[in-house]
Structure formats: structure tokens, C-alpha cells
C-alpha positions, -999 to +999 in steps of 0.1 A: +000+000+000+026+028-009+058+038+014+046+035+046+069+055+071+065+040+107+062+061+141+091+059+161+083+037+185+070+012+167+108+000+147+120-031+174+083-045+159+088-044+126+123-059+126+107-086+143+081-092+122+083-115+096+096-106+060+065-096+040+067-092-001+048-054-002+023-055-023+022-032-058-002-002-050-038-004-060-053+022-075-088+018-057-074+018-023-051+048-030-083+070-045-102+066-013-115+099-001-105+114+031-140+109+047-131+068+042-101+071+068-127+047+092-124+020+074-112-011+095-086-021+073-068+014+086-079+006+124-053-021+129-030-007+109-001+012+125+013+022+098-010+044+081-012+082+090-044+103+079-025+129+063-011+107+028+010+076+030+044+096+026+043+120+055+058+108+091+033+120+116+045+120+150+032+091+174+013+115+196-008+132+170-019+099+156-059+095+159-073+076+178-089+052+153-057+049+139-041+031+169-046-007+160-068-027+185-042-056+186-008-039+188+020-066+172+028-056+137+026-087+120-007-092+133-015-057+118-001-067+085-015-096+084-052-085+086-052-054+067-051-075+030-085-082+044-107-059+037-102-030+018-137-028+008-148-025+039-151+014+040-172+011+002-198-009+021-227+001+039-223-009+074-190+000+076-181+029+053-188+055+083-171+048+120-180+083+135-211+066+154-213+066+194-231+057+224-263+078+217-270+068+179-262+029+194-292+034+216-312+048+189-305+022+164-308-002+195-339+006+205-354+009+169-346-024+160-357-036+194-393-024+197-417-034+172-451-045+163-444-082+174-449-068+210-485-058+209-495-099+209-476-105+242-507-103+260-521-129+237-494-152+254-506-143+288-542-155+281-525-190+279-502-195+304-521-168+329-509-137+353-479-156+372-463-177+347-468-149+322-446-125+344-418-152+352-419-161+314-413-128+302-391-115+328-370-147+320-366-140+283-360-105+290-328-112+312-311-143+289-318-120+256-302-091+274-276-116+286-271-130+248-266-092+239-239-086+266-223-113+248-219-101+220-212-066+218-178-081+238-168-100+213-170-081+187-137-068+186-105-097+194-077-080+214-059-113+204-057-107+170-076-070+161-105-085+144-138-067+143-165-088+132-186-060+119-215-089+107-228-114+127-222-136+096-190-129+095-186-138+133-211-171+124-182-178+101-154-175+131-173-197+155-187-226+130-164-223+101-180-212+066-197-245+059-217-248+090-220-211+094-242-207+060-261-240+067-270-226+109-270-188+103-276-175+065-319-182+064-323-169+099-303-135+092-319-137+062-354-141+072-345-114+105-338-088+075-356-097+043-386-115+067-390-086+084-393-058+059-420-077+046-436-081+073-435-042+078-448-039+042-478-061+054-485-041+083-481-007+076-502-011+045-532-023+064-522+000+094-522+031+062-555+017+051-574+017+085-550+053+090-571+070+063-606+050+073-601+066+108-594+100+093-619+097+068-647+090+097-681+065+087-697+091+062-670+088+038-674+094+001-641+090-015-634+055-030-606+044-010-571+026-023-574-014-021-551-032+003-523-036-024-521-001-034-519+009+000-485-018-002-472+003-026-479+035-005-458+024+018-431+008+000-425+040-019-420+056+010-394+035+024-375+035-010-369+069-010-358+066+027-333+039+017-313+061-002-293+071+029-259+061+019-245+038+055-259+031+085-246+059+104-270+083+084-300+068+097-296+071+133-319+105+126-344+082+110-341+053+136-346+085+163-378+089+150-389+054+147-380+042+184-399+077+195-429+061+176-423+025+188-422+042+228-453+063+216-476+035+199-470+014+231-477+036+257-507+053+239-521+019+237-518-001+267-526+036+286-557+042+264-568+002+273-561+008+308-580+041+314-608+031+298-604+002+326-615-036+325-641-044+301-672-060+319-676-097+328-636-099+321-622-137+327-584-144+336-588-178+334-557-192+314-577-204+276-575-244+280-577-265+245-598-295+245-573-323+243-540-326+259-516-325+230-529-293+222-527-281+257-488-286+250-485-270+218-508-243+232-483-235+258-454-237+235-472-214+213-472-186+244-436-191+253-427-186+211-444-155+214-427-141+242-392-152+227-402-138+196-408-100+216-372-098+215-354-093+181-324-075+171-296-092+181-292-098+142-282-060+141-264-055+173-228-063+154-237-041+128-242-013+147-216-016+167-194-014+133-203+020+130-179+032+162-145+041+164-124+015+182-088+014+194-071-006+222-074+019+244-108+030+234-127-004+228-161+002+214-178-025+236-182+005+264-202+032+243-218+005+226-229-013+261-240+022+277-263+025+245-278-009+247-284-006+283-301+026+281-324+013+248-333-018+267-346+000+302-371+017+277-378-012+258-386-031+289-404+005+306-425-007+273-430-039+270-439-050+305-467-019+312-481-033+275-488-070+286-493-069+320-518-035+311-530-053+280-540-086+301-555-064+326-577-044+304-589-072+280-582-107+293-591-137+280-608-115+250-576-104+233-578-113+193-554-138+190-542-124+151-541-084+157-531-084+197-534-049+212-542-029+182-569-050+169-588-054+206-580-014+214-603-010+177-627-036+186-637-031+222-630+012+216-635+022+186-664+042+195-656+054+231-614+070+220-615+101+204-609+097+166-576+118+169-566+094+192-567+059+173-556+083+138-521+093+162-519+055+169-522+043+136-499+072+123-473+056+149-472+026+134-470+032+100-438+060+107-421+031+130-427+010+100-404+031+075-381+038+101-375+003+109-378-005+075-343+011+070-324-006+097-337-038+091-330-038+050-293-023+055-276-057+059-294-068+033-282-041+011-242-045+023-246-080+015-260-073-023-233-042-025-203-067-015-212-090-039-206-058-066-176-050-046-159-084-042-162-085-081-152-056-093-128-042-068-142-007-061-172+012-045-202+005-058-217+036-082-245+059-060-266+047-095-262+016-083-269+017-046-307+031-058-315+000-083-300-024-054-323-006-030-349-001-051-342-036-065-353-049-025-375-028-015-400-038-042-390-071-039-401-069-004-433-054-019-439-083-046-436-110-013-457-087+009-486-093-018-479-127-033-477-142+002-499-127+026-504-160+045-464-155+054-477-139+092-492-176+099-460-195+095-441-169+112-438-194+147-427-218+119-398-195+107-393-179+141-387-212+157-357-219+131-345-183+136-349-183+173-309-195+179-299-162+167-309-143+197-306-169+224-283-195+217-254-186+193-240-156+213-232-186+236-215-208+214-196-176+201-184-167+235-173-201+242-152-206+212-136-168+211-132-163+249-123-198+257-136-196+288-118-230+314-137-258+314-162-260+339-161-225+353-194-206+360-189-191+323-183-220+309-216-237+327-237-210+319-227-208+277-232-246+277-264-246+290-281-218+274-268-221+244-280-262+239-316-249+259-318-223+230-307-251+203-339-272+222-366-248+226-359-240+190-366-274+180-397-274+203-409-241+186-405-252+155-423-284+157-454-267+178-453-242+145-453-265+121-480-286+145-504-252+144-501-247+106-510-284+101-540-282+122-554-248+118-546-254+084-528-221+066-551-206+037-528-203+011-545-176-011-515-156-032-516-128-047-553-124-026-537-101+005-567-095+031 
């Protein structure tokens, strides 16, 4: 890469390192801006100075994302022919982030409209085991994500693992990484946008019903145009270059998240307990489907809590050096987005249960029984704000969730052809998705009832991986407390996943899924 001119200090390490051929200078890696000075390929290298390759900068003035996380040279050398094109990408082309955007990403991709059906689980496994289940789930997710924003950066060799594939890859090796980890992340991105397509199209619909009041004379837009509403919308959004512009946009949509939550389970609970109101835990007829009932319940809890998919990623967007590690903003963020996501979860089942009971709708959770049982008695303004919510988290969310998705599509461009992808490029890739999403959204609008199906199988990624990832990059000793703990999480995650999936697959085989495409509801 060019004469490199080493700080002073640093000589005793470089004649012990190892005779390496220097590679001829490439012309991509030499035309990189300024701005691209984050890249991770400079973070561990000692060597380079921001001010040109050919000017000898003294050691003190050096910043600090300069300073390599894992200080021997040959280390350093040995890691930076790895990725160049890691400041072209998405995730990684920016590394300016901190602790406050962490928490806004964090608690974006935290809070979504999964949680409104966790009362749902309550009206099956009743007020005490509902608490200990979701209390439980709370602490081992939060536990999984202590995991692993640690080890996202090695201090043994400088690593960052900037995608949790690329971290799947570390821990399983490539083979058993794309066979364990590729759907689920997958399904967590792609899954999930549609999902959001699917929801805040309806949510726009019933947005403009509310608005519109019951003596409305305007032909509204069918279900699928509404789609499109929506998907436009979050197209032109997604042309935010990296995921350090968004934390603006994923501002906004954990504001919404915290504001559609509360407004809801606070509207349910003033307008207090709806009459003859049964807590009685819902009891199938026969036995087996007492089980799978259950199983159901604790599937929807564990499904609450989602991404840990994106944690990695974000953290990717910080500065890190060894004296500086990015696990400590990163952590502070996290633990600030998760007191809020708890300070809205918890009110929303336990109020939800409260308010409604036995007589929540099992599809639409808290939004569909706060339109069913008040509809009439909340102010129009009210349930319009709501929808509104819903369909703003929706975009915003839609951004976060579709950007590894669109580093994955852009380093296929770059692997090939060795430089940044064009910016008329980035909009057809974006584009490309986004309507993708759309054409799923509408050709499979059954895809909500195998979701315990899918999120059984994806499941591992937030409870049981980060455990096997710790124990193969920490190496904690055998049979300490660490050790114990990884062990035994990380196989009850591998098992409850199997459970899950089979009580999914039992449901859609005896509810039977209507599989209408291309006939969205």
C-alpha cells in the first residue's frame, strides 16, 4: 500500500516481524476519499497516518482510530489485506457513530409490532407464569446481547466482526455457518421488511378509514395499493448512503415504537376492564394441544425480542482502538435502549392482560382489541395518532432492518469488481429490494401464519449462538461458572428452537394455513 513511514516507536516491531513481499499499490485503495479514513482495514494498521502515505506524523498526534486494536505488527499486517472494501460498504463505510446513535438504532430495532401480541401469550399460560416467562426472556436475551457486543472486537488478534455472519463464520467455520446462520439472518432482514410492508399497508388503510370518519365518500385505495404507498416511502428513505445516516431516521422510529406502546396499553387501561372480564388461562380440548398451546405462548414471548441480528452491525459504525474499545459506548447505549424497551414492554402485557383478558384477538393483539372493544368510546384523533405511529415506525424500521441486506447485495458488486459500488447503483440495489419486499408482501400474505414456523428456526440467533460464540472466542476454562452458563443456554436455546419449530409446524398443520397468493386481506 505505498511507502509507509513507521512512528518511532514502533521499529524493534517491525524488525521482528516477519519478511513480508509489499504488495504493488492499488489504484482503488489509493483513491479513497478522506472521509473513508474509518475503514477497518486502517484501524489495525499502524502504519498508516491520515495525512497521505508519505508524511511521518509524530506518534502522539496519531488518531485515535488509527491506533490498531491488537498492537503486534505482524498481526496488523497480516489482517489489513482483508478488507479493503470494507469502508465502500454500507455498514462500515462510516465509523463516526457513538453511544447515543447505538441506543437509537438499539432501541429501533428492538421495539416493534411483534410486541402488541404478548398479551395474547398471557391468556394462555395466565398472570404468574406470564410474568416469570417474560421477565425470564427478557434477562437471557439481554444476557445474549452482553455477549456479544464483547466480542465483537478480538484484542488477540484485532478483528472486528462487523456482521454477525461474519462472526457465524469465526465460530462454526463457513460450511456450518451458512447451513445454521444464512436463512435466519436472512429471514430477520428480508422476513421482516415484509412483514413491515404487510402491516403498515393495512395499518395506512385503516390510517385513512379513521381520518376519513363513517360518512366517507371518497373510494378508497385497495389493500395492495396501500402496499405500494408504503413501499415508496421506504424507498426513498433507503437512499441514505450507510448506517450511520439513519440514526436520525431510527430516532424517529424508536420515539414512535415508545409512543404507539404507551398510547395503547394507557388508552386500554383508562378506559379500565371491560365487563364480565375472565383471567382464566384459555384451555384447549385435548391434551396435546394443551402442550403445543403453551409452546405457542412461550414462542411468542421469545419472539418479543429481536435484534440481536443487528447489534454487530451497529456496533461497526464506532471508532475503536485498544485503548478506546467500542464495547463500552456500545454497552451504555444498549443498556439505556433496553430499560425503555422493557419500561414498554412490560406496562403493554401486563396493562393489556389487565384491560382485555381472555378477549384479546389472538391475530391483531393490542391494536386489533383497542379498535374492537373502543373504537367508539377514543376520540378519533386518538386511534388516527396510533395508527400514524405505526405506520412512521414501520419506514423507520424499515431502513435498519433492510441495510444488511443491502451490504450483503453491495459486497457482492464489490468483491467482483474491486471498487465502490456507483450511488446509480446503490438506488437500483435498494430499489431492486425494496420492491422485492413489496412483490412477497402481496404474493404471500399467508407469510404472518408460518411466522412461529420461521421464528422457531431463527430463534438460535438471539438466544443461543452468542453462547457458542463466546465459548469458542473467549475460551472460557472448562467447567467454570462461564463455561456452565454458555453450555447450558446455548443447547436450551438449540432445544426450545426445536420445540418451537415443531409446535409451528404442528399449528399450521391443524389450523390449516389458507394459502391464497396474490389475494392479500
Amino acid at each position: 500500500m505505498g511507502d509507509h513511514h513507521p512512528a518511532h516507536g514502533e521499529t524493534d516491531s517491525i524488525n521482528s516481524a516477519p519478511i513480508t513481499p509489499r504488495p504493488a499499490p492499488t489504484p482503488p485503495i489509493v483513491s479513497l476519499p478522506p472521509s473513508q479514513f474509518h475503514s477497518p482495514s486502517l484501524t489495525r494498521s499502524p502504519l498508516l497516518t491520515p495525512g497521505g502515505t508519505n508524511r511521518k506524523t509524530p506518534r502522539i498526534r496519531t488518531p485515535r482510530f488509527i491506533t490498531p486494536l491488537g498492537s503486534p505488527l505482524r498481526k496488523a499486517i497480516k489482517l489489513t489485506k482483508l478488507d479493503p472494501q470494507d469502508a465502500w460498504l454500507p455498514i462500515t463505510e462510516s465509523r463516526n457513530g457513538n453511544a447515543y446513535y447505538a441506543a437509537y438504532h438499539t432501541l429501533c430495532s428492538g421495539i416493534g409490532i411483534q410486541a402488541l401480541v404478548l398479551p395474547v401469550a398471557f391468556t394462555i399460560l395466565g398472570w404468574a407464569w406470564g410474568v416469570i416467562g417474560l421477565t425470564l426472556a427478557f434477562i437471557w436475551q439481554l444476557y445474549t446481547l452482553y455477549l456479544l457486543v464483547h466480542i465483537h472486537e478480538s484484542t488477540e488478534d484485532g478483528i472486528r466482526y462487523s456482521r454477525y455472519m461474519q462472526l457465524a463464520s469465526a465460530t462454526f467455520g463457513d460450511k456450518l455457518a451458512k447451513l445454521l446462520a444464512s436463512f435466519p439472518i436472512m429471514y430477520l432482514s428480508g422476513g421482516t421488511c415484509v412483514a413491515l410492508i404487510v402491516i403498515g399497508g393495512s395499518t395506512s388503510k385503516m390510517f385513512y378509514e379513521t381520518l376519513c370518519g363513517a360518512g366517507c365518500t371518497s373510494k378508497p385505495l385497495t389493500t395492495v395499493e396501500w402496499y405500494l404507498v408504503f413501499t415508496c416511502a421506504a424507498v426513498l428513505l433507503s437512499q441514505l448512503p450507510n448506517l450511520n445516516s439513519i440514526a436520525g431516521v431510527s430516532l424517529v422510529g424508536s420515539l414512535t415504537a415508545v409512543g404507539y406502546c404507551t398510547a395503547i396499553w394507557a388508552v386500554s387501561v383508562a378506559e379500565d376492564r371491560l365487563p364480565n372480564v375472565s383471567y382464566d388461562p384459555v384451555r384447549s380440548k385435548t391434551e396435546i394441544a394443551k402442550i403445543f398451546d403453551v409452546l405457542n405462548a412461550l414462542g411468542i414471548i421469545a419472539f418479543a425480542f429481536r435484534g440481536h441480528n443487528l447489534i454487530l452491525e451497529i456496533q461497526a459504525t464506532m471508532p475503536s482502538s485498544e485503548k478506546h474499545p467500542s464495547s463500552i459506548p456500545m454497552w451504555r447505549g444498549v443498556k439505556v435502549a433496553y430499560t425503555i424497551v422493557a419500561a414498554c414492554l412490560f406496562p403493554l402485557a401486563i396493562g393489556g392482560y389487565w384491560a382485555y383478558g381472555g378477549m384479546i384477538p389472538p391475530n391483531g393483539g393490542m391494536l386489533a382489541a383497542l379498535l374492537a372493544f373502543h373504537s367508539r368510546d377514543v376520540a378519533r384523533s386518538i386511534l388516527g395518532l396510533i395508527s400514524f405511529f405505526v405506520i412512521i415506525n414501520g419506514i423507520c424500521s424499515f431502513q435498519l432492518y433492510g441495510m444488511p441486506m443491502f451490504d450483503d447485495m453491495e459486497s457482492a458488486y464489490t468483491t467482483r469488481s474491486k471498487k465502490p459500488a456507483p450511488w446509480w447503483l446503490r438506488v437500483i440495489i435498494r430499489a431492486m429490494f425494496g420492491f422485492g419486499c413489496f412483490f412477497v408482501a402481496v404474493a404471500i400474505p399467508f407469510l404472518g401464519s408460518v411466522a412461529g414456523l420461521v421464528g422457531g428456526i431463527s430463534l438460535p440467533v438471539t438466544l443461543a449462538y452468542p453462547c457458542f460464540m463466546w465459548l469458542k472466542m473467549k475460551k472460557p476454562k472448562t467447567y467454570s461458572p462461564s463455561w456452565w452458563i454458555n453450555w447450558f443456554l446455548g443447547l436450551l436455546g438449540m432445544g426450545l428452537s426445536a420445540i418451537l419449530t415443531a409446535a409451528g409446524l404442528y399449528v399450521v398443520i391443524d389450523t390449516g394455513v389458507q394459502v391464497s397468493f396474490f389475494k392479500p386481506h
